[in-house]
C-alpha positions in Angstrom: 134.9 -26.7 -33.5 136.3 -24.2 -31.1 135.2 -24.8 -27.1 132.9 -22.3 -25.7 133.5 -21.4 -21.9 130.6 -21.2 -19.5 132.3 -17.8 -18.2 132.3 -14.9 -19.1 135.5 -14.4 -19.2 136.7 -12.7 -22.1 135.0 -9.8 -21.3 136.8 -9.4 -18.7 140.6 -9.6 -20.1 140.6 -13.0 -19.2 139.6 -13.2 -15.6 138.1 -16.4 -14.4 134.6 -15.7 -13.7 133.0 -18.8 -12.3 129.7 -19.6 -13.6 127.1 -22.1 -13.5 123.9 -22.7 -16.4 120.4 -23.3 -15.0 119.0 -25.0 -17.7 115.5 -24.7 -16.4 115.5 -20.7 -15.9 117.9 -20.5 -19.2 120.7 -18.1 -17.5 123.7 -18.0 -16.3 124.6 -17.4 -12.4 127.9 -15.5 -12.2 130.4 -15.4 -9.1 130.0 -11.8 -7.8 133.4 -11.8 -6.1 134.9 -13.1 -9.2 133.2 -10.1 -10.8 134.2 -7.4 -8.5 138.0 -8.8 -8.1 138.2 -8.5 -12.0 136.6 -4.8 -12.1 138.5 -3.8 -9.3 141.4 -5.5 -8.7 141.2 -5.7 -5.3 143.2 -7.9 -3.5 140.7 -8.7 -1.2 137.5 -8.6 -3.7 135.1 -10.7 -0.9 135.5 -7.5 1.8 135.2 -5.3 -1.2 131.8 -7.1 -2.0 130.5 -6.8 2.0 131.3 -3.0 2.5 129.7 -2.6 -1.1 126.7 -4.8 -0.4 126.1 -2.9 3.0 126.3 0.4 1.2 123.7 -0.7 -1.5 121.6 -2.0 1.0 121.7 1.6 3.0 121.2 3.2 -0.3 117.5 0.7 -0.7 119.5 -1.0 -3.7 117.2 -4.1 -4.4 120.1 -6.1 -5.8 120.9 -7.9 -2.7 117.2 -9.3 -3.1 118.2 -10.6 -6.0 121.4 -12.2 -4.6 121.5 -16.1 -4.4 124.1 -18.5 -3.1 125.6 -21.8 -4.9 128.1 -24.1 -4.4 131.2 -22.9 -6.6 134.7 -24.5 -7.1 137.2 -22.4 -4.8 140.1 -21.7 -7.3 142.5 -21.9 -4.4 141.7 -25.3 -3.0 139.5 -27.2 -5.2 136.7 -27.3 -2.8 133.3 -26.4 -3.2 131.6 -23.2 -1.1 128.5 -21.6 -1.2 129.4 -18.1 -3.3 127.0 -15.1 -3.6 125.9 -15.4 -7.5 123.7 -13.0 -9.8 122.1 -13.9 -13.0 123.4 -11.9 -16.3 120.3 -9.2 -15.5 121.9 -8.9 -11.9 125.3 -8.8 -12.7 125.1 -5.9 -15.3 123.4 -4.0 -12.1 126.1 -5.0 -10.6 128.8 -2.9 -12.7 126.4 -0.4 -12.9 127.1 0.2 -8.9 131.0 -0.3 -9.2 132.9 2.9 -8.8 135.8 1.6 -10.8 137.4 2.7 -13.9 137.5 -0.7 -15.6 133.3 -0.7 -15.3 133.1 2.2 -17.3 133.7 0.4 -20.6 130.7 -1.4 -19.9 128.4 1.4 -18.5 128.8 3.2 -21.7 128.5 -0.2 -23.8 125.4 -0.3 -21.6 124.2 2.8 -22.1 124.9 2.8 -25.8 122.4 -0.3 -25.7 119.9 1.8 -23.8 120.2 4.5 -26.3 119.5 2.1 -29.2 116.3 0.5 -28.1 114.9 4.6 -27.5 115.4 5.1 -31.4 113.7 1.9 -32.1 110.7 3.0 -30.0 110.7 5.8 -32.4 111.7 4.2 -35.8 110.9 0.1 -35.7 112.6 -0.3 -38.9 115.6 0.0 -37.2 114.9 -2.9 -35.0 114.0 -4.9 -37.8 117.5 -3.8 -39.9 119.1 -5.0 -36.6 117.5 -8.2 -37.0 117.9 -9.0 -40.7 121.6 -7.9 -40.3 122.2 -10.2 -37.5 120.9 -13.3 -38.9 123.2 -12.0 -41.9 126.2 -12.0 -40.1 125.6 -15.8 -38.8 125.6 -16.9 -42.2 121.6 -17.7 -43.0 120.7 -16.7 -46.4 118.0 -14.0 -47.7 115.7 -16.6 -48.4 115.7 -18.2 -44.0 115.4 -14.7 -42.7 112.2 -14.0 -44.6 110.7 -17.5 -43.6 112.1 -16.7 -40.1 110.1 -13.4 -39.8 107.0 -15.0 -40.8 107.5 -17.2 -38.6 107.6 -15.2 -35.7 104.5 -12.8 -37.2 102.8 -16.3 -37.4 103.9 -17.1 -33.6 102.1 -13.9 -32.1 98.8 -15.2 -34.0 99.3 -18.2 -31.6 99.7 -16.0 -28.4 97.1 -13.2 -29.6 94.9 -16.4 -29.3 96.1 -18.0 -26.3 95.4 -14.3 -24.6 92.2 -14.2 -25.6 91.8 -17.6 -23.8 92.9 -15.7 -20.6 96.3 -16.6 -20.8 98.5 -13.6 -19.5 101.6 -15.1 -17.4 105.1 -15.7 -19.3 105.1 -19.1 -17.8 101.8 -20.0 -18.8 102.8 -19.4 -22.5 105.7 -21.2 -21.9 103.6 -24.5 -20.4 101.3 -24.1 -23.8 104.3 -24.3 -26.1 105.8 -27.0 -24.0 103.0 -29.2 -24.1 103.2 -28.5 -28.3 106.7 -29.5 -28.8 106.4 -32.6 -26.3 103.1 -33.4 -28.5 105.2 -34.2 -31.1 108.9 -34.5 -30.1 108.5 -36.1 -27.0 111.0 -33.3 -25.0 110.0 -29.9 -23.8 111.5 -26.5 -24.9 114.8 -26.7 -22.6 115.0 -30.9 -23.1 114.9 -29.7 -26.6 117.4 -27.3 -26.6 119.6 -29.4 -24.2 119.8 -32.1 -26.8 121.0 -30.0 -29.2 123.3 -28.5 -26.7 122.1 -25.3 -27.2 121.7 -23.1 -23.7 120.2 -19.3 -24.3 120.4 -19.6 -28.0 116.7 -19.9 -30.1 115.5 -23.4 -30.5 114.2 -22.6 -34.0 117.2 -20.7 -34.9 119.1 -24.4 -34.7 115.9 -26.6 -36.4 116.3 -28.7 -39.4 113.7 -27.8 -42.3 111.0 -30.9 -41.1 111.4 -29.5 -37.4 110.0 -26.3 -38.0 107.4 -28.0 -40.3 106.5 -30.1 -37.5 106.5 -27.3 -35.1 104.4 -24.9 -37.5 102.0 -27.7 -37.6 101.4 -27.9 -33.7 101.1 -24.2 -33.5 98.9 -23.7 -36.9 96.4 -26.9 -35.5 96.7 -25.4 -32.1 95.8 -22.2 -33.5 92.7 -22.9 -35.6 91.5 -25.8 -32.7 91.2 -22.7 -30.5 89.7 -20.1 -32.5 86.9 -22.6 -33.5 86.5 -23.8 -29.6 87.5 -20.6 -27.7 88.9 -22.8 -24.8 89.1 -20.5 -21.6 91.7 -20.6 -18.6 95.3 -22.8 -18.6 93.7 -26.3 -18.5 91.2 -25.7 -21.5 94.3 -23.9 -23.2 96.6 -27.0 -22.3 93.7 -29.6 -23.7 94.0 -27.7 -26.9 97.7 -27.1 -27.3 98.4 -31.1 -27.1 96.2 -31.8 -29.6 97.8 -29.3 -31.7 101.0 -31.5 -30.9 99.3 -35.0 -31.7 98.1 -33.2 -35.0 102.4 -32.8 -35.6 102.9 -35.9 -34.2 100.9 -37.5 -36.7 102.9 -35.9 -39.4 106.2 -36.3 -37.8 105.4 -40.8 -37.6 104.4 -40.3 -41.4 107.4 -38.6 -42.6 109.4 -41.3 -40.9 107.8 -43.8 -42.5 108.0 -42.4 -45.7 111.7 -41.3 -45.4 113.0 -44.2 -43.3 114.9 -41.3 -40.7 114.0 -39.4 -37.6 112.5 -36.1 -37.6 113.9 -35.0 -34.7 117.6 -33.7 -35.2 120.6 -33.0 -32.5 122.1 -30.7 -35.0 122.7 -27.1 -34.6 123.6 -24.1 -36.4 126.3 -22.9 -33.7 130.2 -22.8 -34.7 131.0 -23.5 -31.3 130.5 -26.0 -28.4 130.2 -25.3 -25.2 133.3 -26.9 -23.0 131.2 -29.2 -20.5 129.5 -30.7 -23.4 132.3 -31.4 -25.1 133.3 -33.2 -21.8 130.1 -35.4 -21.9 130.5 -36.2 -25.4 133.9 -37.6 -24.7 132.9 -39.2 -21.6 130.6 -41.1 -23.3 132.7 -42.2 -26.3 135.4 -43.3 -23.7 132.3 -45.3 -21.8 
């Protein structure tokens, strides 16, 4: 199984881009100096970043709003300093802004994405070919893809419900379809995808067959609880969304009765690993 990096570094011919995973947000922060010494190749990328940040900010760029600061390894000493970082969204802003000829690649790569998502405003079949060919070219067969679309058709029937119950706030859907999956797994969403050692990749793109069953189950009880009781509001919502996960739960304890094995799988579908993983999986077997 080939290591994945946390960097981003091969898009950037092999530059060391420092980079740390917030599992709870589910993105990357990036080094910006790291970034701007590998577009620039500046010998002195951290006063490059300062007179660009103070030009930005004169300009009423917001990025610097966006800016945080973590504790990165220094690739000099070892150490550990706080280091302006930008998540993916931020760091693509980033290049936008660089007047360098080694951003250009990627301002056209980004506007060739831009120019993409138009036509699909105009023709949605085209987003749909995009999607079918990309589940293709990760090796699921004809017959996962279909199941996989209804899946998701069946997923907005779910939300369509929960915003008639007032829900409207991406984190609110998120809390509802946490409190499903620890109904009946016992982990939320990013505990789930953790144990799989999974990071932005799709929980259900990784599932065994009985974990999508089970999580079908939550949402489908969760889905007909509601539109018999029309719960209103986040705590009515949440009432209703664990008892769509004890309904899966119930399930899930009589399948492992019946089969003698868990339901609940760290398997994934990935042909890679991700290098610190790897690192606490040996850890552990040299315990």
């Amino acid at each position: 199984m080939n290591n994945k990096l946390e960097t981003i570094s091969n898009l950037f011919e092999g530059n060391e881009i420092r980079s740390i995973w917030d599992s709870e947000k589910e993105d990357y922060f990036f080094s910006v100096v790291d970034v701007i010494g590998a577009l620039t190749e500046s010998p002195r990328p951290r006063k490059y970043w300062n007179a660009l940040k103070t030009k930005l900010d004169n300009e009423g760029s917001q990025l610097s709003s966006k800016l945080g600061q973590l504790k990165l390894k220094s690739q000099k000493d070892g150490k550990s300093y706080l280091t302006d970082v930008l998540d993916t969204k931020g760091i693509l802003r980033l290049i936008e802004s660089v007047p360098s000829p080694k951003a250009e690649p990627f301002k056209l790569w980004l506007a060739s994405l831009g120019s993409e998502r138009i036509d699909e405003v105009f023709d949605p079949e085209i987003a749909a070919n995009r999607v079918v060919n990309y589940y293709r070219n990760k090796g699921y067969s004809d017959e996962w893809i279909k199941k996989r679309l209804i899946g998701i058709v069946d997923r907005f029937k779910l939300t369509d419900i929960w915003k008639d119950g007032g829900i409207e706030k991406p984190v609110e859907y998120a809390m509802l379809t946490n409190e499903i999956y620890k109904g009946w797994s016992g982990m939320k969403a990013s505990e789930y995808k953790a144990y799989k050692g999974l990071r932005k990749e799709s929980l259900r793109d990784n599932m065994t067959d009985i974990e999508i069953a089970l999580t079908n189950i939550g949402e489908i009880a969760a889905r007909d609880i509601a539109t018999n009781e029309h719960p209103q509001g986040l705590n009515e919502n949440m009432k209703v969304a664990k008892r769509g996960g004890k309904v899966a739960n119930d399930a899930r304890i009589s399948y492992e009765k019946e089969t003698k094995k868990s339901a609940i799988s760290n398997k994934n579908a990935l042909n890679y690993q991700y290098a610190d993983e790897q690192q606490k999986i040996e850890s552990k077997i040299n315990e």
